[in-house]
C-alpha positions in Angstrom: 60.0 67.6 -41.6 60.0 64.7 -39.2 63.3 63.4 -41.1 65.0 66.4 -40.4 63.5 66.9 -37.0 64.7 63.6 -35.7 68.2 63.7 -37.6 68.9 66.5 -35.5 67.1 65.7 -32.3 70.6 65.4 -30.3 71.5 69.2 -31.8 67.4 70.2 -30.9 67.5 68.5 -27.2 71.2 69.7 -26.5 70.8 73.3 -27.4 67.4 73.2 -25.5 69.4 72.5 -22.2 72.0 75.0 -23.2 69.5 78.0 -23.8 67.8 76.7 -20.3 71.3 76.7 -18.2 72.8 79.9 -19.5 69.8 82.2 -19.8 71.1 83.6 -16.5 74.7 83.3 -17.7 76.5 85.4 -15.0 74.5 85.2 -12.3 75.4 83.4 -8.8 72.3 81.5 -9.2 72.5 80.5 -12.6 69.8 78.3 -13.5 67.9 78.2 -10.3 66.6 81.6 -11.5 64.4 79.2 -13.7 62.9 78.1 -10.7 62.4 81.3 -8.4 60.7 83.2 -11.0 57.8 81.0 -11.6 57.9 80.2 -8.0 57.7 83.8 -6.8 54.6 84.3 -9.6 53.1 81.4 -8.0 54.1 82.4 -4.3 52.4 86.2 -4.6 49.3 84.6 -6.1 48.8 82.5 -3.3 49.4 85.4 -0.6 46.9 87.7 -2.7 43.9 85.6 -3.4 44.4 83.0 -0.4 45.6 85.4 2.5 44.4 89.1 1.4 41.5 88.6 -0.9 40.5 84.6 0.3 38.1 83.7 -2.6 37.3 80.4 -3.4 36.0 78.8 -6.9 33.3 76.0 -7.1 33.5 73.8 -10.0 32.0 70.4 -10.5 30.7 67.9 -8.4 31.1 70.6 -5.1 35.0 70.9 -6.1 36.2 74.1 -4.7 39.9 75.7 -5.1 41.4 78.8 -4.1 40.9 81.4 -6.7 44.9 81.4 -7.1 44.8 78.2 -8.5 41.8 78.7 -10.9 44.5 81.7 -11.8 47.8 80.1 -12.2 46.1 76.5 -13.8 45.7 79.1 -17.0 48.4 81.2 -16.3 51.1 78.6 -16.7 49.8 77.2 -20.1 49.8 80.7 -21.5 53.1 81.8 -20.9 54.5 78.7 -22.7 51.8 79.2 -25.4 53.1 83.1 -25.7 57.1 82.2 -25.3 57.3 79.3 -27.5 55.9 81.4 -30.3 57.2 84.4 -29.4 60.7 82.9 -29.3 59.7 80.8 -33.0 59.1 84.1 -34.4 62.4 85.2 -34.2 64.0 81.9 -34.4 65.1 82.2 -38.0 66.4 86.1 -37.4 68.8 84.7 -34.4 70.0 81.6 -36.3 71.0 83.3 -39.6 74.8 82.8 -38.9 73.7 78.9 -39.1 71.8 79.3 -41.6 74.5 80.9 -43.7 76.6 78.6 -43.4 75.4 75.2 -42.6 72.6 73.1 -44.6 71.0 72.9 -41.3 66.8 72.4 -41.9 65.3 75.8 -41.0 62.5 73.9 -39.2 65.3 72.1 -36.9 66.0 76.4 -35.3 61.9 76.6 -34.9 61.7 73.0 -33.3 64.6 74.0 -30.7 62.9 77.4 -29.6 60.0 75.4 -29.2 61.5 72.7 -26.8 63.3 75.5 -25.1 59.7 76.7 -24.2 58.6 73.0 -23.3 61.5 72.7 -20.6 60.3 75.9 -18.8 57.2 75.0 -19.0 57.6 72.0 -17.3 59.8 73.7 -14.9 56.5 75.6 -14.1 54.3 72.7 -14.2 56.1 70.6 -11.5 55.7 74.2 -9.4 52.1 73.8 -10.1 51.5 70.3 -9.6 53.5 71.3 -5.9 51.6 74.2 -5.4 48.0 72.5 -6.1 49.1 69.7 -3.3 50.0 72.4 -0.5 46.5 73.9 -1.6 44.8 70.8 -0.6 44.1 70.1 -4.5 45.4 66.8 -4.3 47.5 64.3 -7.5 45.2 62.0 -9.1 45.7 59.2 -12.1 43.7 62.0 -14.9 46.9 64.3 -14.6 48.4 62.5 -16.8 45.7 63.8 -19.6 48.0 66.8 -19.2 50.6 65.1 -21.9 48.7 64.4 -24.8 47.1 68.1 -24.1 50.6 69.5 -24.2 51.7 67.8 -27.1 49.3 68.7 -29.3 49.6 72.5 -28.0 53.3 71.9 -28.9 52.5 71.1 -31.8 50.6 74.1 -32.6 53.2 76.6 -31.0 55.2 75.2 -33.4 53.4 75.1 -36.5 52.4 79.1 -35.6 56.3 79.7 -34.6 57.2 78.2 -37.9 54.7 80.8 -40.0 56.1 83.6 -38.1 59.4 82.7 -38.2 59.0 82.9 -42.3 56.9 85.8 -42.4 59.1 88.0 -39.9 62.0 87.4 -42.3 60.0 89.3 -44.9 58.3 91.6 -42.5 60.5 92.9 -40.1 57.6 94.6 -38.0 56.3 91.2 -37.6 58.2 90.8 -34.5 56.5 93.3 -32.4 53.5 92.6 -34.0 53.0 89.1 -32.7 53.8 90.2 -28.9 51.1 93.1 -28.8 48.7 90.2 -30.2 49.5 87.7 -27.8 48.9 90.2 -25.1 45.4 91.4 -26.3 44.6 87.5 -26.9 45.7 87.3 -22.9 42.8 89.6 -22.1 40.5 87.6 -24.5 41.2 84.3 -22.9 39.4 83.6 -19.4 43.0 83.2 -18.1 43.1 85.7 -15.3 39.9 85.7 -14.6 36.9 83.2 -14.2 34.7 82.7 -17.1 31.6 83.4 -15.0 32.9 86.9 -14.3 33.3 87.1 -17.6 30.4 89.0 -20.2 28.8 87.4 -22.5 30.1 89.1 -25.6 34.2 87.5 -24.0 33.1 84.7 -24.1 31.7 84.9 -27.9 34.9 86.3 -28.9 37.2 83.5 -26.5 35.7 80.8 -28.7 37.8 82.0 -31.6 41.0 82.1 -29.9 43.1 79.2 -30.9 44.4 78.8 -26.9 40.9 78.1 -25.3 40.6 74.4 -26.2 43.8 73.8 -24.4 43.5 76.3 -21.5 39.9 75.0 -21.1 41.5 71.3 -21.0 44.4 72.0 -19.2 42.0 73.3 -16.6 39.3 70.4 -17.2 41.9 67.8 -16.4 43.6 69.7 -13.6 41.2 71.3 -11.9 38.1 68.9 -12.1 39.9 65.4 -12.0 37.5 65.0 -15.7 39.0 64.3 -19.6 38.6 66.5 -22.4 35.4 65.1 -24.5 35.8 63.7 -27.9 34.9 66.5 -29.6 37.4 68.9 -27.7 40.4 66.2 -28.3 39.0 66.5 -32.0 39.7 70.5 -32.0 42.9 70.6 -30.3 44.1 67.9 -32.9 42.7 69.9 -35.5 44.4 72.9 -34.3 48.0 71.4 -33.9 47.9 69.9 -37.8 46.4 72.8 -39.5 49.1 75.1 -38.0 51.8 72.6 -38.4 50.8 72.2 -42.1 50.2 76.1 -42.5 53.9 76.8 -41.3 55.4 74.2 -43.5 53.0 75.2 -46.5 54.5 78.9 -45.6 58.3 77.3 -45.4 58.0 75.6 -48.7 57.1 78.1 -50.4 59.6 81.1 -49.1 62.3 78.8 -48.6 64.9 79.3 -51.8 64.5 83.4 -50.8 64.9 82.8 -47.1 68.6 82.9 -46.6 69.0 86.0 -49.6 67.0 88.0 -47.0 68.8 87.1 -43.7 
């Protein structure tokens, strides 16, 4: 896999940027619409929580944030998490013309939907890095615990993508399967709301979802300037090989019937 992933890194990176610029193919703005989606999320948040409805959270050490942030600093991560393997579960199905007719890796279409994700995501991550300054939330050196978090959730987003991408070959259902279940995860994840707020029989059930190490992370790093402990780097590592190694397991074993079923 890594063979074949960095033989055709130029083909994964430039396709990536492709995807990204002509999403909005079309449209005066082009790919500034990248931008003013996320933005506007972020922008309505802000009026909602910090102007309308002014709540504020308290975390450690007497740290206290707008409400909007606690919001969007689980937000963001999620909608990568929820688009990179949403779009890895049909990466196969929209590639089959390549994979017809070219030798081209099928892991190589996975990888590429997944870097498609990473792009937006840190489209929407420089908006939130922005976003936390106007809020008075200011920079500091632990941000940059944020990229070892987001590999290894990139590597689990693509492990997942790579399962589904096999399995919705097979099972055509699979593909509106997976979004309903990302969507009930949403709900099961103290994403858009506090976990405080949330009852105690969540937060049994949020231990099990495979996004919480890396939302509560993602949060721990951003929101209270304070690293993931050992044991939480141990998880999300754990996480990011067993679902790489499950989608390739999956692959191996599918892969001389996958292209008689495209």
């Amino acid at each position: 896999m890594i063979r074949a992933l960095y033989q055709y890194r130029r083909y994964i990176v430039s396709n990536s940027l492709n995807d990204l610029k002509n999403r909005y193919a079309g449209t005066k703005l082009g790919f500034l619409w990248n931008v003013i989606h996320p933005f506007t999320m972020v922008a309505v948040m802000s009026l909602v929580f910090s102007g309308i409805m002014p709540v504020r959270v308290r975390g450690d050490h007497s740290t206290e944030f707008s409400l909007a942030l606690y919001l969007t600093s689980g937000l963001i991560p999620w909608l990568f998490f929820t688009e990179s393997v949403g779009r890895g579960s049909t990466a196969l199905l929209e590639s089959a013309h390549f994979l017809k007719k070219l030798p081209i890796p099928e892991e190589v279409f996975v990888a590429k939907a997944a870097f498609t994700s990473l792009l937006s995501f840190l489209i929407l991550l420089l908006i939130l890095f922005t976003f936390s300054t106007v809020m008075g939330h200011m920079p500091a050196l632990v941000w940059g615990g944020l990229i070892p978090v987001t590999i290894l959730l990139l590597g689990m987003v693509f492990g997942l993508g790579l399962f589904f991408a096999c399995m919705n070959l097979f099972f055509r259902d699979l593909g509106q399967i997976v979004p309903v279940v990302l969507q009930v995860m949403m709900w099961l994840a103290p994403i858009l709301y506090t976990e405080e707020a949330a009852p105690r029989l969540l937060r049994m059930i949020s231990v099990v979802n495979p996004f919480a190490p890396f939302l509560s992370s993602f949060r721990s790093i951003l929101l209270y300037y304070t690293m993931p402990d050992p044991s939480q780097w141990a998880l999300m590592g754990a996480l990011a090989a067993g679902a790489i190694a499950f989608g390739l397991v999956t692959l191996r074993r599918v892969r001389n019937d996958l292209r008689d079923v495209l």
